[in-house]
BABA-223409 format. One line per field, with one value per atom (N, C-alpha, C, O, CB): residue number from 1; x, y, z; residue in one letter. Coordinates in steps of 0.001 Angstrom, whole numbers, m for minus. Glycine has a CB too. Layout:
<pts>
seq <- [NUM|...] $
u <- [X|...] $
v <- [Y|...] $
w <- [Z|...] $
type <- [a|...] $
</pts>
This chain:
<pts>
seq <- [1|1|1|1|1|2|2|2|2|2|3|3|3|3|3|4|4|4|4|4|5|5|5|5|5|6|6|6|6|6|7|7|7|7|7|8|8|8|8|8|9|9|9|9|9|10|10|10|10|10|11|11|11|11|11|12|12|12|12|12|13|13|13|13|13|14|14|14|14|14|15|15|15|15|15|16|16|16|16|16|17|17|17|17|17|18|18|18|18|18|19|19|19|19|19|20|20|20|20|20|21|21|21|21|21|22|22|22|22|22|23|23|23|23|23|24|24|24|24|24|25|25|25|25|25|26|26|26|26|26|27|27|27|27|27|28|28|28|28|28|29|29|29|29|29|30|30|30|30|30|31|31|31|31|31|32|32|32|32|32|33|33|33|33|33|34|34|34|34|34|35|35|35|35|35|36|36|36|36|36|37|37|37|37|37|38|38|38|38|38|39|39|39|39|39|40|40|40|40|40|41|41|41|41|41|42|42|42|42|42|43|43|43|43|43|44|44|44|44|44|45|45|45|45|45|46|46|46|46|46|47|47|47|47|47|48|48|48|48|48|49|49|49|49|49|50|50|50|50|50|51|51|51|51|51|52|52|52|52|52|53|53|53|53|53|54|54|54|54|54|55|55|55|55|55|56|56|56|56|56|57|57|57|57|57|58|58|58|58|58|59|59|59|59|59|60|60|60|60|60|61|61|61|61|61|62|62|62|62|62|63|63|63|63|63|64|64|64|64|64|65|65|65|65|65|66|66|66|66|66|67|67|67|67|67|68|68|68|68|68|69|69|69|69|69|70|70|70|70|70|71|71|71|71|71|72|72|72|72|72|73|73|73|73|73|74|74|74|74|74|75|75|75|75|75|76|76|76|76|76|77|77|77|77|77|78|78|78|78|78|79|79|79|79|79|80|80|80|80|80|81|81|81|81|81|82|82|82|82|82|83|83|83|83|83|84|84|84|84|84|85|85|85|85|85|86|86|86|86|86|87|87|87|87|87|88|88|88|88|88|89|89|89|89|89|90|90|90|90|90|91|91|91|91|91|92|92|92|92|92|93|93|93|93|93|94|94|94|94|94|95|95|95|95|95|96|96|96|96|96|97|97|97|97|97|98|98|98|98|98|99|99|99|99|99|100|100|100|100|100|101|101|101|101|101|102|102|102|102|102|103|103|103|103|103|104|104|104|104|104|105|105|105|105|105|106|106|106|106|106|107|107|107|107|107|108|108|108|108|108|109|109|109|109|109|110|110|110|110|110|111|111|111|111|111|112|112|112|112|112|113|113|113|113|113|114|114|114|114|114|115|115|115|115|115|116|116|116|116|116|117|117|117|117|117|118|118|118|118|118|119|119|119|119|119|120|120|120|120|120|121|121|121|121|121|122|122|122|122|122|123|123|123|123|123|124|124|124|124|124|125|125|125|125|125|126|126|126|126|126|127|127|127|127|127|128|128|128|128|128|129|129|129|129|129|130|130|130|130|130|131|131|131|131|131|132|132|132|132|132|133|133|133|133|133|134|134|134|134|134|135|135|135|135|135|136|136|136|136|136|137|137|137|137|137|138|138|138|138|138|139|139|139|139|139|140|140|140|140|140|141|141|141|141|141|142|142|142|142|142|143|143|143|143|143|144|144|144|144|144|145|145|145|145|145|146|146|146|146|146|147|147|147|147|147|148|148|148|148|148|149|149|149|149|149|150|150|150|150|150|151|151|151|151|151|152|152|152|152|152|153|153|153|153|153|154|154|154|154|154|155|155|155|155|155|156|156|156|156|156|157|157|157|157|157|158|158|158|158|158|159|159|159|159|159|160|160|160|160|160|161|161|161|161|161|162|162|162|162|162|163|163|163|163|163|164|164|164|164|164] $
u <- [93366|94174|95087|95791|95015|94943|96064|97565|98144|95849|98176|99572|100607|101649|100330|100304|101345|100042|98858|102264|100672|100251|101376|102592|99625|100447|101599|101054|100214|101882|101143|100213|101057|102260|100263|99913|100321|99837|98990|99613|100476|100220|100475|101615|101024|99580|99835|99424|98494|98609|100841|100046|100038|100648|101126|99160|98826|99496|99720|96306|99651|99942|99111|99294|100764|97773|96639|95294|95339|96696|93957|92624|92907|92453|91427|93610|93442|94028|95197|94521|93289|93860|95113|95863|92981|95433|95916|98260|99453|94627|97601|98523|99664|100253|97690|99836|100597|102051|102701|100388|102414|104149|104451|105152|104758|104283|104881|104035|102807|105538|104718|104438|105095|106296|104738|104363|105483|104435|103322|105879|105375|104887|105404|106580|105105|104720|105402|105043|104033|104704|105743|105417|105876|106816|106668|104258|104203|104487|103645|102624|105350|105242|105318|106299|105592|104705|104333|104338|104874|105207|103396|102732|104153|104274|101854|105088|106119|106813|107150|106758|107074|107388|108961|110077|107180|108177|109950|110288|111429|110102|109935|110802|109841|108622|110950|110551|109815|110505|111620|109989|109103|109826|109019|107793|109807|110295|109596|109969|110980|109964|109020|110001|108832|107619|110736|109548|108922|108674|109736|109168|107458|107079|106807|106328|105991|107257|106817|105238|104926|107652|104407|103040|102566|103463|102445|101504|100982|99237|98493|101331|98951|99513|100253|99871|98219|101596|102630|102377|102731|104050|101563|101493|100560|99593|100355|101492|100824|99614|99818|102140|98719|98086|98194|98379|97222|98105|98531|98157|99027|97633|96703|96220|97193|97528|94894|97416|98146|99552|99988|98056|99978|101147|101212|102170|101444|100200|100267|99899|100216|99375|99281|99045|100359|101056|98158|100837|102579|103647|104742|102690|103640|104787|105424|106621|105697|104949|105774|105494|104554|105279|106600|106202|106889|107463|106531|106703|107212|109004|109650|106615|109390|110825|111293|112176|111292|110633|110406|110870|111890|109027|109760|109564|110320|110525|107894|110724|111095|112228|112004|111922|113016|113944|113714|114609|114956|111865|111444|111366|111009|110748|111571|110955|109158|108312|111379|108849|107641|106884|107415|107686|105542|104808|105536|106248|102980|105320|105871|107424|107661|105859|108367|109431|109589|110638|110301|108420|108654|108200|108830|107613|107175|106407|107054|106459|105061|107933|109126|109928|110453|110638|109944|110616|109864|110068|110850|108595|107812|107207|107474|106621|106608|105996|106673|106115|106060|108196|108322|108766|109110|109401|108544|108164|107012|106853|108326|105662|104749|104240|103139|104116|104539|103728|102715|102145|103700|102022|100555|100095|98904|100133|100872|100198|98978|98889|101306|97963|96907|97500|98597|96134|96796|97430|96140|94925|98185|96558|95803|96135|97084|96210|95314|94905|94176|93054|94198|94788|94045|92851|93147|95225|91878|90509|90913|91130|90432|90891|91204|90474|90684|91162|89541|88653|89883|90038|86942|90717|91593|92558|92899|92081|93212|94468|94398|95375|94686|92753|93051|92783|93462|92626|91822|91312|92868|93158|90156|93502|94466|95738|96693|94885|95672|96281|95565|96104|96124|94483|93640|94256|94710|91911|94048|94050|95277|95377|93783|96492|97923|98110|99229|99117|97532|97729|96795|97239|97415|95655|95149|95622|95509|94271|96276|96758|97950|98094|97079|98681|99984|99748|100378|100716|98521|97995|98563|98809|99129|98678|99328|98154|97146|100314|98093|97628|97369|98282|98624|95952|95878|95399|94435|95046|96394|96226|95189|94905|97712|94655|93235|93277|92635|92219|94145|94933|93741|92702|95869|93739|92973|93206|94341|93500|91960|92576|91898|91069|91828|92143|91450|91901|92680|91641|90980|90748|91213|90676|88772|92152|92027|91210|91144|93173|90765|89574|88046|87284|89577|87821|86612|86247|85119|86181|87786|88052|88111|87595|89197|88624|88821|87457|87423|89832|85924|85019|84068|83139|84318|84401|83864|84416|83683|83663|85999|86273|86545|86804|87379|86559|87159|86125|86424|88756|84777|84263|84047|83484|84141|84974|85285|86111|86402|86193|86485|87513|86596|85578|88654|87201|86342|86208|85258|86681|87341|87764|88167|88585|88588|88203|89301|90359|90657|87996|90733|91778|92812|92887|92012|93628|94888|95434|95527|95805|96055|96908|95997|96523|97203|94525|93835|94033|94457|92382|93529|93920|95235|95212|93706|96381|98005|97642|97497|99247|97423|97738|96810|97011|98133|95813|94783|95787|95834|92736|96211|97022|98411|99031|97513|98785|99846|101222|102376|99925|100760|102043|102027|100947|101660|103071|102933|102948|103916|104022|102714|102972|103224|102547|102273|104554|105033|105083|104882|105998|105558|105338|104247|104358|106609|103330|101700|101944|102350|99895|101505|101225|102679|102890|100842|103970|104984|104237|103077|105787|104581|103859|104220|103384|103875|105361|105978|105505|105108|107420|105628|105372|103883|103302|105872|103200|101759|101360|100337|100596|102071|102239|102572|101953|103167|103513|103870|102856|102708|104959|101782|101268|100071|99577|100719|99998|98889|98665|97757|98733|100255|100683|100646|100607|103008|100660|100859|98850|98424|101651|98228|97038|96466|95608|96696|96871|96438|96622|95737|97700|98231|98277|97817|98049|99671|97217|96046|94615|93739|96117|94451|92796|92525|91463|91887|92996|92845|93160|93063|93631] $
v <- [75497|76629|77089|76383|76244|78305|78663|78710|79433|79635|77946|78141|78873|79375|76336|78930|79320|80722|80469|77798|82014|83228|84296|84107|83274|85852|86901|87903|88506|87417|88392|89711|91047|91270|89879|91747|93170|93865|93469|93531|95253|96547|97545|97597|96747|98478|99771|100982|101078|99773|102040|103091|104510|104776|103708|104839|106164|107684|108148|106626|108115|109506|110413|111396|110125|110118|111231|110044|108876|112425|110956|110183|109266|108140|110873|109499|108210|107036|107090|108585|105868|104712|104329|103545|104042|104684|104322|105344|105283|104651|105793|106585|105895|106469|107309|104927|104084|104480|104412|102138|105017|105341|104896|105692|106620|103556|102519|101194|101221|102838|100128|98636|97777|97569|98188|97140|95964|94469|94344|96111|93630|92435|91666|91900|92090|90461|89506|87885|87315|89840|87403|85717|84737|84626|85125|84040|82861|81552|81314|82750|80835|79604|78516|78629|79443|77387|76214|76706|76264|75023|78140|78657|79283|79151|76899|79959|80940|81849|81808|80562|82997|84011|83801|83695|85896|83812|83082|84496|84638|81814|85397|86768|87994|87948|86464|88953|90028|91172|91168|90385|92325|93128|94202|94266|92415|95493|96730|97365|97170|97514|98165|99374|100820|100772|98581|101770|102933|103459|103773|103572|103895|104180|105725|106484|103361|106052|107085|107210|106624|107386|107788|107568|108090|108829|108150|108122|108837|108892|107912|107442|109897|111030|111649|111741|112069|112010|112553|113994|115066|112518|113668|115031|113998|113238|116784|114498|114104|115118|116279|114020|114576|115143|115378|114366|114654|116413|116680|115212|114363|118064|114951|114097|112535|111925|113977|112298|111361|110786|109652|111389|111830|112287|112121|111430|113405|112683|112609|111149|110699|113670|110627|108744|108704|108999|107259|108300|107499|108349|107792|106994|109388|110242|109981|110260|109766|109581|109957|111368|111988|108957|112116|113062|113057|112121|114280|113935|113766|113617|112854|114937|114544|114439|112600|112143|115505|111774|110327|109913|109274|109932|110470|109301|109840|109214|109019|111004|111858|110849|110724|113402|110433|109497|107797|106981|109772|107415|106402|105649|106268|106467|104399|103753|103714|103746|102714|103670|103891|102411|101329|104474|102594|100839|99718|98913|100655|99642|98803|97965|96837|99669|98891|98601|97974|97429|99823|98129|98104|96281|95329|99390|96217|94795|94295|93225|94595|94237|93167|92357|91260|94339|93210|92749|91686|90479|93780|92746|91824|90342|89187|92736|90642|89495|87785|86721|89970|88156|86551|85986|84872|85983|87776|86354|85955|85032|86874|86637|86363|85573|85255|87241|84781|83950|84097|85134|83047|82520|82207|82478|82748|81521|82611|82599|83588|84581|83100|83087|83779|85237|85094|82828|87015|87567|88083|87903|88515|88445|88740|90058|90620|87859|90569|92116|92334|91832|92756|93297|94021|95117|96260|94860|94680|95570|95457|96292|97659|93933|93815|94376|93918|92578|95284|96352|97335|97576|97295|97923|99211|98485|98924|100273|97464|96755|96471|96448|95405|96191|95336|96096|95993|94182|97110|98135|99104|99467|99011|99251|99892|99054|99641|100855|97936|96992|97035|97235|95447|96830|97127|98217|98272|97697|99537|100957|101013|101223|102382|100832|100925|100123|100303|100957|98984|98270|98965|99001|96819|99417|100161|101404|101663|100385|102236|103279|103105|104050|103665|102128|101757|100526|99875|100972|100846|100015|98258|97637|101043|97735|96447|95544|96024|96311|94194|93060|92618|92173|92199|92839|92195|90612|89957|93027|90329|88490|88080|86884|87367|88825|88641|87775|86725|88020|88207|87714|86839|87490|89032|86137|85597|86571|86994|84156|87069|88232|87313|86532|90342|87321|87216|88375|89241|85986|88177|89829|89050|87959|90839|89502|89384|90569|90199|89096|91512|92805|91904|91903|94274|91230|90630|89284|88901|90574|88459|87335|87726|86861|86657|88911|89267|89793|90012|90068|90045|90773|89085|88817|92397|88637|87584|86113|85213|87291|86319|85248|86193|85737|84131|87092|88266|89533|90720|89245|88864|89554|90686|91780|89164|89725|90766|92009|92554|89962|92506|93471|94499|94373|93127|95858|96966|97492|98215|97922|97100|97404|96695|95724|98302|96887|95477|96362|95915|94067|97347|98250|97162|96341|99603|97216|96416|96107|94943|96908|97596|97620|96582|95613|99276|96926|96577|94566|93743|97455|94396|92966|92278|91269|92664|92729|92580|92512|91317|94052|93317|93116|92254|92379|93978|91371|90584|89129|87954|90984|89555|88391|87858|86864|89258|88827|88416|89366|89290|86597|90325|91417|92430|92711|92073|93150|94725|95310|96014|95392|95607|96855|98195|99043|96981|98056|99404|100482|101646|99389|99733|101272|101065|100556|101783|101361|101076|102371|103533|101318|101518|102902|102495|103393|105423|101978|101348|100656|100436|100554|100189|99176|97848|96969|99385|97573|96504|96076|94959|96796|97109|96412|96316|95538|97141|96915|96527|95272|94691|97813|94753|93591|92740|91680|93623|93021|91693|91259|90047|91988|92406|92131|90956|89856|93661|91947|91111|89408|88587|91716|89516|88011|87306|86093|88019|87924|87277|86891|85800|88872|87723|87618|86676|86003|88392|86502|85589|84241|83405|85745|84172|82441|82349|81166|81567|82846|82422|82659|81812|83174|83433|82973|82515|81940|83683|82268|82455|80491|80188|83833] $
w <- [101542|101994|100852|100130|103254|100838|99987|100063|100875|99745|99225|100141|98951|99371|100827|97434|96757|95978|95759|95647|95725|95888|95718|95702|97131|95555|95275|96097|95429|93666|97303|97869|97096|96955|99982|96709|95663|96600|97401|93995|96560|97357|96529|96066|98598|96176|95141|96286|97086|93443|95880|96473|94781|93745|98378|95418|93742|94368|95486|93263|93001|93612|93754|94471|93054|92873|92837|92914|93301|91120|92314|92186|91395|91596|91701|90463|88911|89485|89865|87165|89606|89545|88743|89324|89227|87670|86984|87511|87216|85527|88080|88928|89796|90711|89837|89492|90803|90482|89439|90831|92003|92188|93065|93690|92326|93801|94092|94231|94310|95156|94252|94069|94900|94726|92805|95955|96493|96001|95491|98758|96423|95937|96737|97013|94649|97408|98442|97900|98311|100166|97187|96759|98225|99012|95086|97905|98968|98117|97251|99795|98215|98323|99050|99785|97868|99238|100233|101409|102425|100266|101170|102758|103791|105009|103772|102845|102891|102184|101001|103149|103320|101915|101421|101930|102353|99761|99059|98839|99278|97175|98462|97506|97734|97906|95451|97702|98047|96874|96353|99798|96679|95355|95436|95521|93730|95382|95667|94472|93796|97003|94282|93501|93212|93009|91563|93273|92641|91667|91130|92832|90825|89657|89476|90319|89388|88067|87711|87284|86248|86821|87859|88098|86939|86535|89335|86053|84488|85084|85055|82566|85464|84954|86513|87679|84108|85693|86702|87179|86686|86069|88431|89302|90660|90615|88280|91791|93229|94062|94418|94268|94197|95055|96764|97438|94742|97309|98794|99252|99450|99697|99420|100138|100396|101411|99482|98866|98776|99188|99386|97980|99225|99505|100648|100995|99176|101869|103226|103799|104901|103759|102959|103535|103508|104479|102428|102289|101664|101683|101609|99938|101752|102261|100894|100834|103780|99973|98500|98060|98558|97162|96765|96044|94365|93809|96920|94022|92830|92630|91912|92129|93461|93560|93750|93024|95023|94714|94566|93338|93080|94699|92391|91152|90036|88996|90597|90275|89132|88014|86810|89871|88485|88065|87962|87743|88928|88243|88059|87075|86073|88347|86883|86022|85442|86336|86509|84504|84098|84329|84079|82604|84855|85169|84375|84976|84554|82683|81739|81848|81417|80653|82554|82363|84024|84368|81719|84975|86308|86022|86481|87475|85306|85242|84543|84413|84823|83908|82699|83817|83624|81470|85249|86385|86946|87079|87345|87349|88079|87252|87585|88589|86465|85800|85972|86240|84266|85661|85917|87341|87738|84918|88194|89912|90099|90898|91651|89293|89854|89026|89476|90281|87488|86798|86681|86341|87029|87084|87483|88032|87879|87728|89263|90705|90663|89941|91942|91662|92137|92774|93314|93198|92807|93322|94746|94667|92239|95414|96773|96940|96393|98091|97732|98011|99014|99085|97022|100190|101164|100373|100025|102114|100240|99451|97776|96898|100028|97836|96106|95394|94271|95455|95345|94239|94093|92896|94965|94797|94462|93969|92871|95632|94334|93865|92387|91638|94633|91936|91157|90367|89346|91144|90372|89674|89054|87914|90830|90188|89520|88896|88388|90423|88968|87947|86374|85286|88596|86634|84970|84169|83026|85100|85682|84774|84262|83053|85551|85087|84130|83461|82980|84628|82967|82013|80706|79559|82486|81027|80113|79362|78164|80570|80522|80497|79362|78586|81870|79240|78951|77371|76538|80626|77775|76087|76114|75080|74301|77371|77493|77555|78073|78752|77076|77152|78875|79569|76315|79383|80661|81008|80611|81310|81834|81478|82352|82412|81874|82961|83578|84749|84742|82574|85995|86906|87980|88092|87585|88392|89789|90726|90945|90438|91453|93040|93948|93480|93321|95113|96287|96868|96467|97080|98360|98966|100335|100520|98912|101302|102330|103292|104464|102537|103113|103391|103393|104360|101771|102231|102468|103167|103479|101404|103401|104199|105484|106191|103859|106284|107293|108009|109220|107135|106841|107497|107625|108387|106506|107100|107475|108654|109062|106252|108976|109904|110844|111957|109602|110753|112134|112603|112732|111513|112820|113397|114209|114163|113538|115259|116658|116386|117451|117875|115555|115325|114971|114290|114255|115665|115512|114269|113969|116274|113293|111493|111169|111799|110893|110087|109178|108097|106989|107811|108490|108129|108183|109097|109101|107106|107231|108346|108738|106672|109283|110389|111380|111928|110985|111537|112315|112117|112928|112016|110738|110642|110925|111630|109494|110443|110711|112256|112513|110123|113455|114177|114832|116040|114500|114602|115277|114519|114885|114736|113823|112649|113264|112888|110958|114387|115122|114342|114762|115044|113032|111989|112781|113301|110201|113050|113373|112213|112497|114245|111195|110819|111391|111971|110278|110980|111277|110595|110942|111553|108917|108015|107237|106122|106918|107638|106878|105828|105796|108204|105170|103417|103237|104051|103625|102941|102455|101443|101793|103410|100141|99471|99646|99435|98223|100007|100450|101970|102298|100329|102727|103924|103697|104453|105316|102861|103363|102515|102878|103142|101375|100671|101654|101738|99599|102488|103585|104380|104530|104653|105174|106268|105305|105551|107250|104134|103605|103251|103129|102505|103178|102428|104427|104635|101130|105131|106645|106467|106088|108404|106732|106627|106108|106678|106230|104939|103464|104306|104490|101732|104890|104996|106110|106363|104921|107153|107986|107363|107539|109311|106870|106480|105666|105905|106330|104150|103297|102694|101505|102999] $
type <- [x|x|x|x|x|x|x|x|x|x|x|x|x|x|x|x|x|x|x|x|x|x|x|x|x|x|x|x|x|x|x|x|x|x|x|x|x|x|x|x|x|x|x|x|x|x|x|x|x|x|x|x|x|x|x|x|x|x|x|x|x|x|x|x|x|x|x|x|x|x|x|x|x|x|x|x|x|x|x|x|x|x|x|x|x|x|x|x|x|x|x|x|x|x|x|x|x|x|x|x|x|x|x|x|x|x|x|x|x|x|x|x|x|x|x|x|x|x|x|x|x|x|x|x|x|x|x|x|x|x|x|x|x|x|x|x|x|x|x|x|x|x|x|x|x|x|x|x|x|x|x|x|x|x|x|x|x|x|x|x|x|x|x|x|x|x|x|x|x|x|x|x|x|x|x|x|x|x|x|x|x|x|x|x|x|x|x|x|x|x|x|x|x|x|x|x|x|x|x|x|x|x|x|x|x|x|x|x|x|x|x|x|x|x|x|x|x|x|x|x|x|x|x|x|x|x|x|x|x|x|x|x|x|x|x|x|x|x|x|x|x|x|x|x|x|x|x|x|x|x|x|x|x|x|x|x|x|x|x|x|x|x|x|x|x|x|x|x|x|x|x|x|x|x|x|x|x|x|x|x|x|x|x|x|x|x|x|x|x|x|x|x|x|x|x|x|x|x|x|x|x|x|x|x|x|x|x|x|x|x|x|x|x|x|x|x|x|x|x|x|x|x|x|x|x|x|x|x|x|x|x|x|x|x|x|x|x|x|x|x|x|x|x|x|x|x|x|x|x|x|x|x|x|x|x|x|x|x|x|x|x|x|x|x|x|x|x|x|x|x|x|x|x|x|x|x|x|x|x|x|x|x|x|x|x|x|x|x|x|x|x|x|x|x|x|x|x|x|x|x|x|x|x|x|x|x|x|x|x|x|x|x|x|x|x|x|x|x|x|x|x|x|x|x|x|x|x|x|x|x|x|x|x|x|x|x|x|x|x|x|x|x|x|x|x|x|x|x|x|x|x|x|x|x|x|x|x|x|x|x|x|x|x|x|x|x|x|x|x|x|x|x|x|x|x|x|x|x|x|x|x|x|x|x|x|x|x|x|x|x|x|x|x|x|x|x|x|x|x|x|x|x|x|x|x|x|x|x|x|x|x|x|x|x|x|x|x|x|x|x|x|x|x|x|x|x|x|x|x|x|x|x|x|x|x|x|x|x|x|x|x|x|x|x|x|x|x|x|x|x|x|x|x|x|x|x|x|x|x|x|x|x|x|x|x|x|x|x|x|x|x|x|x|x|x|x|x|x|x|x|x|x|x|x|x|x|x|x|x|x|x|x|x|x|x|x|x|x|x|x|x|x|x|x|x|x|x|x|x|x|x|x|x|x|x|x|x|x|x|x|x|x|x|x|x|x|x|x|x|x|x|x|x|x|x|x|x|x|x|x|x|x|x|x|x|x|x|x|x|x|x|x|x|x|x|x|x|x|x|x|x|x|x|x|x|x|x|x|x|x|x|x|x|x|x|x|x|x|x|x|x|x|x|x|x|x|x|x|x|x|x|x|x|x|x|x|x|x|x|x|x|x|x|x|x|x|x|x|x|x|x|x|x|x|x|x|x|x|x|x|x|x|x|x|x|x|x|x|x|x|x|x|x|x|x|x|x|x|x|x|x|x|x|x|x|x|x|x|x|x|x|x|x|x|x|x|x|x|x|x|x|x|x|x|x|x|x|x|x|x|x|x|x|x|x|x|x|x|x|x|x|x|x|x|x|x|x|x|x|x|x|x|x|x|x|x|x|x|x|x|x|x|x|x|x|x|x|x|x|x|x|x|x|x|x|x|x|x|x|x] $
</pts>
């Protein structure tokens, strides 16, 4: 079982992966959440798309006064160390971890992901989706502010220490 971990949640402002204007992060240790860490980014390339906008209810006015990814991860980096990081549909999470590190010309330390999306299609059958909200709430989480990056980092890190 996994018990020490980081659940990441990115939401983007447009198509580009590499776009992320916000980040939460929820660290598990000995199968509890020790620290939790949000923050909002100035997204590159800086311009929101409607669509996006209407999931996360972010816009540019948001980020305008953001910190840029680089200076957001000088933060993050030393809660999350080693640790393994986890992801509701770790292909987008992680994918867009690559891209702003690419984007930003930074050294990627080539993180461990697990997926709670691909753990959930396999121990949770019975569920009509495996949409986050849908898992959180078979998981015993409400999510309430789904598309939050933080709260959806939480439900995930709830998820994680039952299946995972």
């Amino acid at each position: 079982m996994l018990r020490d971990f980081a659940a990441i949640d990115f939401e983007t402002a447009n198509e580009q992966l590499s776009s992320v204007c916000s980040i939460g992060i929820v660290v598990v240790r000995n199968g509890a959440i020790f620290e939790r860490f949000y923050s909002l980014i100035r997204p590159e390339p800086e311009y929101y798309s409607y669509g996006n906008s209407c999931i996360h209810g972010l816009t540019l006015e948001d980020t305008a006064k953001a910190r840029v990814f680089p200076e957001v991860w000088t933060d993050i980096e030393p809660i999350i160390g080693a640790l393994p990081l986890v992801a509701h549909n770790k292909g987008f999470d992680e994918a867009c971890l690559k891209a702003v590190f690419k984007t930003y010309r930074m050294d990627y330390p080539d993180y461990l992901f697990y997926c709670t999306l691909a753990e959930s299609r396999r121990q949770l059958r019975h569920l009509p989706n495996h949409q986050l909200h849908t898992v959180a709430k078979d998981c015993g989480y409400d999510l309430a502010n789904h598309h939050n990056a933080l709260a959806d980092a939480e439900a995930c890190a709830e998820i994680a220490m039952q299946l995972l």
